[in-house]
ZANU-714657 format. One line per 3 residues: for each residue x, y, z of N, C-alpha, C. Coordinates in Angstrom, 1 decimal. Last residue first. Example, Ala and Ser with C-alpha at 12.3 -4.5 7.8 and 13.67 -1.06 7.14 Angstrom:
2
12.8:-2.2:7.1:13.7:-1.1:7.1:12.9:0.0:7.9 | 13.2:-5.7:7.8:12.3:-4.5:7.8:13.2:-3.3:7.8 $
This chain:
226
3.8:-22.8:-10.4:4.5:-22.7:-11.3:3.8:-23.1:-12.7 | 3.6:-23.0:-6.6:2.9:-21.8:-8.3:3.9:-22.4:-9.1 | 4.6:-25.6:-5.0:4.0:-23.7:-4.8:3.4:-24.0:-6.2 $
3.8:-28.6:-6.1:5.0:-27.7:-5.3:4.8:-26.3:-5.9 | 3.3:-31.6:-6.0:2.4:-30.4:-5.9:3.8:-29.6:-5.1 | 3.3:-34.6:-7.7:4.2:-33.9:-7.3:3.4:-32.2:-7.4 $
2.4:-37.8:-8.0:2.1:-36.8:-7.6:2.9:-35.6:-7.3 | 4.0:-40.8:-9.9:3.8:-39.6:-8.4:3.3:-38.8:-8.7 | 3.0:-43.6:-11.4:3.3:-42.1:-11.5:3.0:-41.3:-10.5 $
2.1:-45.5:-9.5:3.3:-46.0:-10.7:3.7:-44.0:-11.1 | 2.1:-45.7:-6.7:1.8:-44.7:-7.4:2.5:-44.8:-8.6 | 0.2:-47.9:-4.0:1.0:-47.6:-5.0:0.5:-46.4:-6.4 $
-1.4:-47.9:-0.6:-1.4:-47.5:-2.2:0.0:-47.1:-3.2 | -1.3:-51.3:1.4:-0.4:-49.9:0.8:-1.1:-48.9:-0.6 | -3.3:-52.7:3.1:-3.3:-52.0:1.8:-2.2:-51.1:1.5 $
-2.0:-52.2:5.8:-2.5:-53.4:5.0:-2.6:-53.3:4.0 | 0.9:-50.0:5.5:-0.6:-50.2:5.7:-0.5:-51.8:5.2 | 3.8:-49.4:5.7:3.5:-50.2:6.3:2.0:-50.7:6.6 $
3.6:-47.7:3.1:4.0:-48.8:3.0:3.7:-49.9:4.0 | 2.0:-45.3:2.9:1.6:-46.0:3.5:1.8:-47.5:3.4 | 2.8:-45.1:-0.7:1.9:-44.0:0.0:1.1:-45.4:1.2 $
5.1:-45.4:-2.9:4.0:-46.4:-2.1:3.3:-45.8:-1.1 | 5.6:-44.6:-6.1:5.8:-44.3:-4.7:4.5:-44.6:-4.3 | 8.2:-45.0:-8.9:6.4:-45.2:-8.3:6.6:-44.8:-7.0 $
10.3:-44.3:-10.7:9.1:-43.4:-10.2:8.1:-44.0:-9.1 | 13.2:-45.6:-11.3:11.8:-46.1:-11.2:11.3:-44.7:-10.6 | 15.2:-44.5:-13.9:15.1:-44.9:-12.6:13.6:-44.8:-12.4 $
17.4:-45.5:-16.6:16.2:-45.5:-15.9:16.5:-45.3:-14.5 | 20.1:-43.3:-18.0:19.6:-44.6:-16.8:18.1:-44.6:-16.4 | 21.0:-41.3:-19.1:20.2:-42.0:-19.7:19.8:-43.7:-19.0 $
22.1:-39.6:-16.8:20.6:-38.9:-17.1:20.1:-39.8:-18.6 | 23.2:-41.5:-13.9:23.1:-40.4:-15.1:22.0:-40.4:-15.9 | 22.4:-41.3:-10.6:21.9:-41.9:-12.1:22.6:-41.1:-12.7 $
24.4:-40.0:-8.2:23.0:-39.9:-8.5:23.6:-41.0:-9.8 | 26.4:-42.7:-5.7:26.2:-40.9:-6.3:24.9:-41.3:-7.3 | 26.0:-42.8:-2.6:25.3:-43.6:-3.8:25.1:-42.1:-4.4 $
27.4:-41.5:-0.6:27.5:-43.1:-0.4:26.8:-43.6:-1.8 | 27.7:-38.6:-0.4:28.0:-39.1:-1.9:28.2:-40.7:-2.0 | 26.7:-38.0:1.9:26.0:-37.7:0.6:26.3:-38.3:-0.5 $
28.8:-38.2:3.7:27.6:-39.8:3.6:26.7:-39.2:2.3 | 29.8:-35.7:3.8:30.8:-37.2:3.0:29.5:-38.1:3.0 | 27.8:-33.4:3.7:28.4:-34.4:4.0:29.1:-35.4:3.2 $
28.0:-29.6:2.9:27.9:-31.0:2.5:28.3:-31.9:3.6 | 26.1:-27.4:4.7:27.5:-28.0:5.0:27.5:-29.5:3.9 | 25.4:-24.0:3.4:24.9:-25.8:3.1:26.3:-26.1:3.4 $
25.6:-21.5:2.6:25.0:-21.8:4.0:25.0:-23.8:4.1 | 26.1:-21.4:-0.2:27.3:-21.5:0.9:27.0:-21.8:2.8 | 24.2:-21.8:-1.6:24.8:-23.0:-1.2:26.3:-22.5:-0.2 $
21.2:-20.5:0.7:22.1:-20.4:-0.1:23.6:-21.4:0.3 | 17.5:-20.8:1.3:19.4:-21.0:1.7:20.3:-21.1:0.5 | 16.2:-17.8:-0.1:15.9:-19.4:0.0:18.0:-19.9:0.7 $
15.7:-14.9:0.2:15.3:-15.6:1.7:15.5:-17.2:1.6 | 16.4:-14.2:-2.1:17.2:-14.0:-1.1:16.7:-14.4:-0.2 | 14.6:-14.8:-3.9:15.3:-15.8:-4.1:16.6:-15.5:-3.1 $
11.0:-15.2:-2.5:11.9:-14.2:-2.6:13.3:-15.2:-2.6 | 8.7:-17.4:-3.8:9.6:-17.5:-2.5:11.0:-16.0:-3.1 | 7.6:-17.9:-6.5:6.9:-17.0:-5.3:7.4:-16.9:-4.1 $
9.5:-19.9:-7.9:8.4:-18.8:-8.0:8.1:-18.8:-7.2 | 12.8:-20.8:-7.3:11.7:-21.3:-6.4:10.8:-20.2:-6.8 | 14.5:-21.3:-9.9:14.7:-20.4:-9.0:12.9:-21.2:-8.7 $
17.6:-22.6:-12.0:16.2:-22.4:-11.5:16.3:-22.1:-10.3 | 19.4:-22.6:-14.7:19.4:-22.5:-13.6:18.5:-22.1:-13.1 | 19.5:-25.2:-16.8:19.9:-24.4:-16.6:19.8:-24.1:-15.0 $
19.8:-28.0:-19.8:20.0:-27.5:-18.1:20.4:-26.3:-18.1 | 17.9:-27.1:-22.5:19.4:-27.4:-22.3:18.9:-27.8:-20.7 | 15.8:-27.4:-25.0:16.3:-26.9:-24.1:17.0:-27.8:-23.2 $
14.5:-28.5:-27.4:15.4:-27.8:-27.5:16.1:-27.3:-26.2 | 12.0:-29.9:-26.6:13.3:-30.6:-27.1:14.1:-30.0:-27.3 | 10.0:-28.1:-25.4:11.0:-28.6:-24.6:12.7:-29.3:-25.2 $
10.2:-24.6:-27.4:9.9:-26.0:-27.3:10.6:-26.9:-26.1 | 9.3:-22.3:-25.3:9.8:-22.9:-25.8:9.6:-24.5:-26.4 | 7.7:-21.2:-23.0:7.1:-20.6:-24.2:8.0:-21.7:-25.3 $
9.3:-22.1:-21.0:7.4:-22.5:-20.7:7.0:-21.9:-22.2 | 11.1:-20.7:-20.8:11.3:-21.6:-20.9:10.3:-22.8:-21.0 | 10.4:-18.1:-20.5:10.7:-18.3:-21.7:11.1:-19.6:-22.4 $
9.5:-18.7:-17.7:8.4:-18.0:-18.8:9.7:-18.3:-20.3 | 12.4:-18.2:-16.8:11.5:-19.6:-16.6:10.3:-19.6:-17.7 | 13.3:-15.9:-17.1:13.9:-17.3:-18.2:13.5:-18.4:-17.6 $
11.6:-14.3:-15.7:11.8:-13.9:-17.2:12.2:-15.4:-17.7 | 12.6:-15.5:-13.3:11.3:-15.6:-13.4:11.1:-15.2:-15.2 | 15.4:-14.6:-12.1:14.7:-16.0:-13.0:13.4:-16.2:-13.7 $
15.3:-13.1:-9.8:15.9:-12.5:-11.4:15.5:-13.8:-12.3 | 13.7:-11.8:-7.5:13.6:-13.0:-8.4:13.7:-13.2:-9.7 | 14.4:-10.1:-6.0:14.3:-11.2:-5.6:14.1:-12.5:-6.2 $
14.2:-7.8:-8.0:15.5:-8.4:-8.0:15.3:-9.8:-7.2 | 11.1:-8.6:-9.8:11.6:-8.3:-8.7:13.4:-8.8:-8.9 | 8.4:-8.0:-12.2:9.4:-8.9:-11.4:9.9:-8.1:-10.7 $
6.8:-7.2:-14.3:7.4:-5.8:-13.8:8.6:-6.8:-13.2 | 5.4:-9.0:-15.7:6.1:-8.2:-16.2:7.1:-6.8:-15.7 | 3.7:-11.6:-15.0:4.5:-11.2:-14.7:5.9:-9.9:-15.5 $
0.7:-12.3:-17.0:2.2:-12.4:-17.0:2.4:-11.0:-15.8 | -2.1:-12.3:-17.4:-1.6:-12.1:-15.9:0.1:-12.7:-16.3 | -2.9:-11.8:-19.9:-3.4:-11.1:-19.2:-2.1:-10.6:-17.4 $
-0.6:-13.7:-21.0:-1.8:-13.5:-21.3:-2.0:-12.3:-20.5 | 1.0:-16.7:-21.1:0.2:-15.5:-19.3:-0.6:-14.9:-20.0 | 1.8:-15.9:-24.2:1.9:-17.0:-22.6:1.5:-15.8:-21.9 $
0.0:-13.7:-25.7:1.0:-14.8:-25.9:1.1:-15.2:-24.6 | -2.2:-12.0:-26.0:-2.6:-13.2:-27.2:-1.1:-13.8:-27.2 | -1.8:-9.5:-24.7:-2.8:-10.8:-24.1:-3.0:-12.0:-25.0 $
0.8:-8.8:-23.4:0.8:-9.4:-24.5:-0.2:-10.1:-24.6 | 1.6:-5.7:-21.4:1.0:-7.2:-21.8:0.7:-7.2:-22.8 | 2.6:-3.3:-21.2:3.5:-4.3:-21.5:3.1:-5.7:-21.9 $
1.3:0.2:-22.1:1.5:-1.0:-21.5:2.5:-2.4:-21.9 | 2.7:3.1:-21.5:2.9:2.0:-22.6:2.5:0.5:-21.5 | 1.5:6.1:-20.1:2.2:4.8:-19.5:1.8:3.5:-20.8 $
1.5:8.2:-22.1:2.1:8.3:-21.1:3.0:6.9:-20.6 | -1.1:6.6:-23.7:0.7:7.4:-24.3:1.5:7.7:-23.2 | -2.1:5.9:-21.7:-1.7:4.9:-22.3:-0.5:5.2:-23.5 $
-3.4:8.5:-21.6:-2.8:7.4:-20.3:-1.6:6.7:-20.5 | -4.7:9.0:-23.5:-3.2:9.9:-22.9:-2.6:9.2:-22.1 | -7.0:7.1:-24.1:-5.3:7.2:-24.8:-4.4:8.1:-24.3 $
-8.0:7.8:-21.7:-7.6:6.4:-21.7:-6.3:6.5:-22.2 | -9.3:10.4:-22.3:-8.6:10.4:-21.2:-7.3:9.4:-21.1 | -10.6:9.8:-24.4:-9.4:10.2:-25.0:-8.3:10.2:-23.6 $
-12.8:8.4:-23.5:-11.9:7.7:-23.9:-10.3:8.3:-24.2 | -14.0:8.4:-20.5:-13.2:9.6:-22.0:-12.4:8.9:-22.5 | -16.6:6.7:-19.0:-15.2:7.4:-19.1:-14.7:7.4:-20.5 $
-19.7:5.5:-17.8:-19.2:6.0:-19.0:-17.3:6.4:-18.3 | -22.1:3.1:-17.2:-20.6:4.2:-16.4:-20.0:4.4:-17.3 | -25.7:3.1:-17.4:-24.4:3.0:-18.3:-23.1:4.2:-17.1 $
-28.7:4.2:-17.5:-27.8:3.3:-17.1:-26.2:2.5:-17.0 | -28.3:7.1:-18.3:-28.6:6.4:-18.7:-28.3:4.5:-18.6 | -25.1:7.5:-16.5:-25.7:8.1:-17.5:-26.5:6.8:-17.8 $
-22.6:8.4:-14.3:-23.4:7.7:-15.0:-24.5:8.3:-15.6 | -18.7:9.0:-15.2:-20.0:9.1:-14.7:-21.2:8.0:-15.3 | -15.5:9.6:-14.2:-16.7:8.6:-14.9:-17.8:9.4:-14.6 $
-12.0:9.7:-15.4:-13.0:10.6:-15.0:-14.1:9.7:-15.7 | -10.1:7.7:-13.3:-10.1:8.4:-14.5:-11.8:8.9:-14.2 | -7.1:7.4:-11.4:-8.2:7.3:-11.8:-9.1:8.0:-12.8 $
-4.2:5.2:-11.2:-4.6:6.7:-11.6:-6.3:6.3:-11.7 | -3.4:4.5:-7.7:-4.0:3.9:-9.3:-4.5:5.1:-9.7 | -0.2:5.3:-6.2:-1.6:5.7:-6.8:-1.9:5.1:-7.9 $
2.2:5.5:-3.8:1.5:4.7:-4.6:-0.3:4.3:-4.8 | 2.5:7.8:-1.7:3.3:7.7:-3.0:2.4:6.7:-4.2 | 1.3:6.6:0.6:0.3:7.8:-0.1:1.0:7.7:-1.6 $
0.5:3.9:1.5:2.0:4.7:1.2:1.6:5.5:0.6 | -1.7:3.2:2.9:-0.2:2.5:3.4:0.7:3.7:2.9 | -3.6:4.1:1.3:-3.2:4.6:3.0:-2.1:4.1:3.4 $
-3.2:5.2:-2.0:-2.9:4.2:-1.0:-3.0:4.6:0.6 | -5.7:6.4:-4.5:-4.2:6.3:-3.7:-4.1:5.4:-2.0 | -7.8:6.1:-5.2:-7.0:5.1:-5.8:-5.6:5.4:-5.2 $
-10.3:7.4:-4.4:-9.3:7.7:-5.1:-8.5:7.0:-5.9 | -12.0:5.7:-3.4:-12.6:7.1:-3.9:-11.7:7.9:-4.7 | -10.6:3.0:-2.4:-11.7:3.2:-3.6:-12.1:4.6:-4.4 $
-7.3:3.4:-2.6:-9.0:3.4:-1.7:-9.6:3.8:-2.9 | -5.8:0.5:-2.1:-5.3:1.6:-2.7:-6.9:1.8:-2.4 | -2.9:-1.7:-0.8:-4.3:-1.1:-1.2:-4.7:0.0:-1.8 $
-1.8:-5.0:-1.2:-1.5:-3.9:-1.8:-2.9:-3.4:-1.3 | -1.7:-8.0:-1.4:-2.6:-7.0:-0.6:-2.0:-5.9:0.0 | -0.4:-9.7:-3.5:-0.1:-9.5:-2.2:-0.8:-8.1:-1.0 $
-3.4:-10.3:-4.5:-1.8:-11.4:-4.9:-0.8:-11.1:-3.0 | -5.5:-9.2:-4.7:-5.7:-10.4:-4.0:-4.2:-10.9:-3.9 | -5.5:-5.8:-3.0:-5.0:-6.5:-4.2:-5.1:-7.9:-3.8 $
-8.3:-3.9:-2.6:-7.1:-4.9:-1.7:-6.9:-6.0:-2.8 | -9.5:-0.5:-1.7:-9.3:-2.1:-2.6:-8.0:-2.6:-2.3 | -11.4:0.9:1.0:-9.9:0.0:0.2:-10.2:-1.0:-0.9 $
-12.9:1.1:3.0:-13.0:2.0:1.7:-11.6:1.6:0.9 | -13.8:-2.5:3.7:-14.3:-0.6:4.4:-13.9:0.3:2.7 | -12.3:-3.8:1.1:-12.1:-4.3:2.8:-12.2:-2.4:2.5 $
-13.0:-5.8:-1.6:-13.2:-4.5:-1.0:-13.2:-4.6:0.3 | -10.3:-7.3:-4.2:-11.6:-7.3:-2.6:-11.7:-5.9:-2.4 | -9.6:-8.0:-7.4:-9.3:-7.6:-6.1:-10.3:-8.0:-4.9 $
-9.5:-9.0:-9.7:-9.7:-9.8:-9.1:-9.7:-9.7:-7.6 | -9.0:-6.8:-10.9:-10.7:-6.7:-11.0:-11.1:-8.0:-10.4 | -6.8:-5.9:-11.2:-7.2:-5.3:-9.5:-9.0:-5.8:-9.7 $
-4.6:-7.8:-11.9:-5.5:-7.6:-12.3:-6.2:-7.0:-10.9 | -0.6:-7.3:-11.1:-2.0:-8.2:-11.0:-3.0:-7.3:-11.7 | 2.0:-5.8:-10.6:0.7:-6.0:-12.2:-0.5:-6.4:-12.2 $
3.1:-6.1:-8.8:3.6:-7.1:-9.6:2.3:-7.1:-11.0 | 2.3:-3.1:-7.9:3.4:-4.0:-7.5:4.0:-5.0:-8.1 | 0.6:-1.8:-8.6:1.3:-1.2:-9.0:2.3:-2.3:-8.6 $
-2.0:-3.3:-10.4:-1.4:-3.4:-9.1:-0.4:-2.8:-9.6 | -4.7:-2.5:-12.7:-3.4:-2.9:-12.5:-3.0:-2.7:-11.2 | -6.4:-0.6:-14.0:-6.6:-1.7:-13.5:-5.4:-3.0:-13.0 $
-7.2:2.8:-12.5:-6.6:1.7:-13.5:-6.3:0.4:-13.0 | -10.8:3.0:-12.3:-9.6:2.9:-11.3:-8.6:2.3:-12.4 | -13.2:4.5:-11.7:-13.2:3.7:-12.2:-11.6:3.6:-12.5 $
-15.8:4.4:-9.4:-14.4:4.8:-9.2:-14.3:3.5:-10.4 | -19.7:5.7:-8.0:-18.3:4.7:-9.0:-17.1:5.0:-9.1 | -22.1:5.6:-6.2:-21.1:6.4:-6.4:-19.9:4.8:-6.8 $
-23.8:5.2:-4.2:-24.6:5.8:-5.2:-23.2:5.9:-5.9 | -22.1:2.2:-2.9:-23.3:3.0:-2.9:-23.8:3.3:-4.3 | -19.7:1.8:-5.5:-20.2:2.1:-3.7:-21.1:2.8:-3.4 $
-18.7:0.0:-8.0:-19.4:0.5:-7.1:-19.8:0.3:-6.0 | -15.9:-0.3:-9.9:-16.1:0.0:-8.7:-17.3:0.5:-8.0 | -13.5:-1.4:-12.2:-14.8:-0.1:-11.9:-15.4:-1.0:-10.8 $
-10.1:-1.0:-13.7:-11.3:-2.0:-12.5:-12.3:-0.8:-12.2 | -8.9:-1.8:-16.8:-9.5:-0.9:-16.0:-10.5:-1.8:-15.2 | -6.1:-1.8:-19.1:-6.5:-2.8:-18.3:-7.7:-2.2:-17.1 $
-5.7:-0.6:-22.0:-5.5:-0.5:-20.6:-6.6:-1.3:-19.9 | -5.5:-0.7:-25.1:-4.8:-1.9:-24.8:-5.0:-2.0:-22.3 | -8.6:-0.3:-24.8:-7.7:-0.3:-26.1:-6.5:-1.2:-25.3 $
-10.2:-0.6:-22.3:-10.2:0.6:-23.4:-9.0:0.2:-24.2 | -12.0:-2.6:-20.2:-10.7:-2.9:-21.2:-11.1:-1.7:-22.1 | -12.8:-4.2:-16.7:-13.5:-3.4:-18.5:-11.9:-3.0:-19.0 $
-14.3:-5.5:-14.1:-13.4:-6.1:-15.2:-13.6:-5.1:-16.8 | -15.4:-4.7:-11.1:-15.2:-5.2:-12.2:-14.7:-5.0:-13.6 | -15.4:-5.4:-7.7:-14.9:-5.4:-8.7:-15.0:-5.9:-9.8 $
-18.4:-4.6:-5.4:-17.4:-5.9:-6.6:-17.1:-5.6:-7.6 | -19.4:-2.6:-4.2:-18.7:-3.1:-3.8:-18.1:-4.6:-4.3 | -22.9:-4.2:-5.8:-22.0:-2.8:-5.0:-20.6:-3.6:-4.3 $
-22.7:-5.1:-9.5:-22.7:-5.1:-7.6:-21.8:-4.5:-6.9 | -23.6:-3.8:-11.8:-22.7:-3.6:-11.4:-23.2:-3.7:-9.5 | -26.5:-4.3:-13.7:-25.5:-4.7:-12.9:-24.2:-5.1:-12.3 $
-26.9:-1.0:-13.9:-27.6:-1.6:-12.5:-27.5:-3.3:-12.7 | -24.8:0.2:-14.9:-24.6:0.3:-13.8:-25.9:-0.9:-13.1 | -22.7:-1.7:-17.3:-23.9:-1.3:-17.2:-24.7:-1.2:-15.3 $
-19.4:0.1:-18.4:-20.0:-1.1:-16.9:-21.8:-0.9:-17.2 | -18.4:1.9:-19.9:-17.2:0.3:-19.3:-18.1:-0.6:-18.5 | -18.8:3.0:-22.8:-19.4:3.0:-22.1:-18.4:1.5:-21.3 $
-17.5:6.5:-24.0:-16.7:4.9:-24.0:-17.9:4.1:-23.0 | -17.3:9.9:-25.1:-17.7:8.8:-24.2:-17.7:7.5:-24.3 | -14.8:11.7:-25.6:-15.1:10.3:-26.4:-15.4:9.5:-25.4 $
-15.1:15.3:-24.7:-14.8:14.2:-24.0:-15.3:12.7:-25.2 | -14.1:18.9:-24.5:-14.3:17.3:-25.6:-14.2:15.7:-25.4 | -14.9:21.0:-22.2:-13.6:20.0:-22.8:-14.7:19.3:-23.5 $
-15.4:22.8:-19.1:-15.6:22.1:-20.6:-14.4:21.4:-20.9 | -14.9:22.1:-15.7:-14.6:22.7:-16.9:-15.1:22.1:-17.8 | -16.2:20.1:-13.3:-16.9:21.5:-14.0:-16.4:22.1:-15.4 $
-14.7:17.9:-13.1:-14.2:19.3:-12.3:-15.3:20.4:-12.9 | -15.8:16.4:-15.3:-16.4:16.4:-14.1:-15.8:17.8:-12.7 | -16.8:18.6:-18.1:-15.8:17.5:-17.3:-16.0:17.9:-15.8 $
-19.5:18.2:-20.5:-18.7:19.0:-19.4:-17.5:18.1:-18.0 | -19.2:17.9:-24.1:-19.7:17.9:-22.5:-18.7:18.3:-21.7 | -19.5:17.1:-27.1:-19.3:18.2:-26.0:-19.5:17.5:-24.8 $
-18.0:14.7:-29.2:-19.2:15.0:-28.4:-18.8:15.9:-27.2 $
C-alpha cells in the first residue's frame, strides 16, 4: 500500500492498526504488540507517540508507565523518556525508538515494515509463553548476578534441586553486608542449627503476652519481590 511517510518522502508503508483512537485516553499508556515488539502508544491532546515499548533499563513494560507534564515515567525505577520523542531529559543518550504513526479513520496506524527492521536490528529476548512471560528480567545487572539462577530455579522441578547460593531481588547485591563485614560471636554457636532431617516446629505466637495470644501453626512470611 502507497503512501506518504510522515517526513513527507514516499515510500511503501504495511499499515498495521495498534490503538482505536477515540478510545485511547489522553495521556494513558497503552499496550499494542507487532510480531514479537513490545509497543506503548500515547495520546496527548490532538497528537500520538507510539513509542517502543520497553525500558531501556531493566525492560519493564512502558504501557505500565505514568505521564508526569511531557515525560513518560517508567513505573519500576522511573526512568524517562518524553512523550514527543522518546529520548530522555535525564540523559539525552537514552532513547525509545519511535516509530512512524498516524491517524486515520479512527484508528493509530504504524509500518509495519518499520516494526520488522526494528526487530531485525534489535532481536528481542522475551519468551511470552515461558516463566515471566512478558515481564522476565532479561537484561539484569552486575548488582545482581543471581537473578538468572534464581528464575531457573522457579522454572525447575523443586525435587531436583540442591543448596545453592542466593541473593536478596531488588536490593543491589553490593549494597547488602558482606560476610567479611560480619564479626561472628562465640554466643552464636550456644545452640548450633537442626539438621536438615529434624523436625522443627513453625508456629508463631503473634502477641504472646496478650490475653488472647494469636497462634500461627503456619507463619506468614512477606519478604521484598520474589
Amino acid at each position: 500500500m502507497d503512501h506518504t511517510t510522515t517526513d513527507g518522502s514516499p515510500g511503501t508503508r504495511r499499515p498495521t492498526q495498534v490503538a482505536a483512537w477515540s478510545t485511547l485516553e489522553d495521556r494513558q499508556p497503552a499496550y499494542a504488540l507487532i510480531g514479537e515488539v513490545d509497543l506503548v502508544v500515547v495520546r496527548y491532546d490532538d497528537e500520538v507517540s507510539v513509542l517502543y515499548g520497553r525500558c531501556l533499563h531493566r525492560g519493564a513494560l512502558m504501557s505500565d508507565a505514568r505521564v508526569q507534564g511531557n515525560d513518560l515515567i517508567c513505573g519500576l525505577h522511573h526512568w524517562d523518556y518524553r512523550l514527543d520523542t522518546g529520548v530522555s531529559a535525564y540523559a539525552n543518550s537514552e532513547t525509545l525508538h519511535k516509530f512512524s504513526a498516524w491517524i486515520e479513520d479512527d484508528a493509530v496506524w504504524v509500518d509495519e515494515h518499520e516494526v520488522d527492521a526494528f526487530a531485525a536490528e534489535h532481536p528481542q529476548p522475551f519468551q511470552r509463553d515461558r516463566y515471566h512471560g512478558l515481564y522476565a528480567d532479561v537484561h539484569g545487572v552486575a548488582e545482581e548476578p543471581f537473578n538468572a539462577y534464581i528464575q531457573s530455579l522457579a522454572r525447575g522441578d523443586p525435587a531436583t534441586l540442591g543448596h545453592g547460593p542466593t541473593s536478596a531481588m531488588g536490593v543491589a547485591l553490593t549494597e547488602l553486608p558482606r560476610w567479611d563485614d560480619i564479626q561472628i560471636l562465640a554466643g552464636q554457636f550456644a545452640h548450633p542449627p537442626r539438621l536438615e532431617h529434624e523436625s522443627v516446629g513453625t508456629e508463631v505466637v503473634i502477641g504472646p503476652n496478650a490475653k488472647r495470644p494469636l497462634t500461627l501453626a503456619i507463619p506468614l512470611l512477606v519478604s521484598d519481590m520474589s
